[in-house]
C-alpha positions, 0 to 999 in steps of 0.5 A: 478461541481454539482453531475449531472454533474460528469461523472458516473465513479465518483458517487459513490466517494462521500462517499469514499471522506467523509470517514477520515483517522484515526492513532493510536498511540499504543505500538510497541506491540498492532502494532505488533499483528494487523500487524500479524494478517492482515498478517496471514489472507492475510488482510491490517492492516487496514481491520484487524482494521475494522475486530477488531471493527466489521465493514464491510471489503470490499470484492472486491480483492485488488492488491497485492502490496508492497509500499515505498516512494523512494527520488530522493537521493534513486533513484540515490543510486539505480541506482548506485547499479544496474548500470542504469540510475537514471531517468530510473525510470521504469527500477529501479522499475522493478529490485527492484522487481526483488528483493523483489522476490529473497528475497522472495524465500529465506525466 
C-alpha cells in the first residue's frame, strides 16, 4: 500500500511506526523514583522519561486504565474465584475491576 492510497485515518501513523521502544535497565532504586514521580504527576513512566530528558509529552488526555497480561491458566483460576465461566472472559474483566475498585477505596 503506497502513502496515497492509505486511507486518511492513517496518515499520520507514519511517524508513530518509526518511533522505537527504548528499555532501560536501572537499579530498583532509579525504577522506583521515575514510577513515583509519574505517579505524583498523573504521567506514565514513560511520559515521566520524556519530561527527564526534556522531550515534548504529548498532551492529548490518555485513558486512564490499569493492564496486566492474564493466561488462560489465570482466567480459569479467576473464574474459579468468582464463580463464573473461564470463557466469560467479559464477565471476568468486569469483577476484577470491581476489585481493583474495593481496593482502591481501602487504601
Amino acid at each position: 500500500m503506497t502513502v496515497a492510497s492509505k486511507p486518511a485515518r492513517w496518515q499520520g501513523s507514519d511517524e508513530a511506526l518509526r518511533a522505537v521502544q527504548v528499555a532501560f535497565d536501572v537499579e530498583a532504586a532509579v525504577l522506583e523514583a521515575v514510577r513515583r514521580a509519574a505517579c505524583d504527576r498523573n504521567l506514565s513512566a514513560s511520559d515521566q522519561i520524556r519530561r527527564i530528558l526534556g522531550l515534548p509529552v504529548s498532551r492529548r488526555p490518555k485513558r486512564p486504565r490499569l493492564t496486566v497480561t492474564l493466561t488462560p491458566e489465570d482466567y480459569a483460576a479467576l473464574a474459579a474465584r468468582y464463580g463464573l465461566d473461564a470463557q466469560d472472559r467479559l464477565a471476568i474483566k468486569e469483577r476484577v475491576t470491581q476489585e481493583l475498585i474495593e481496593f482502591a477505596q481501602i487504601k
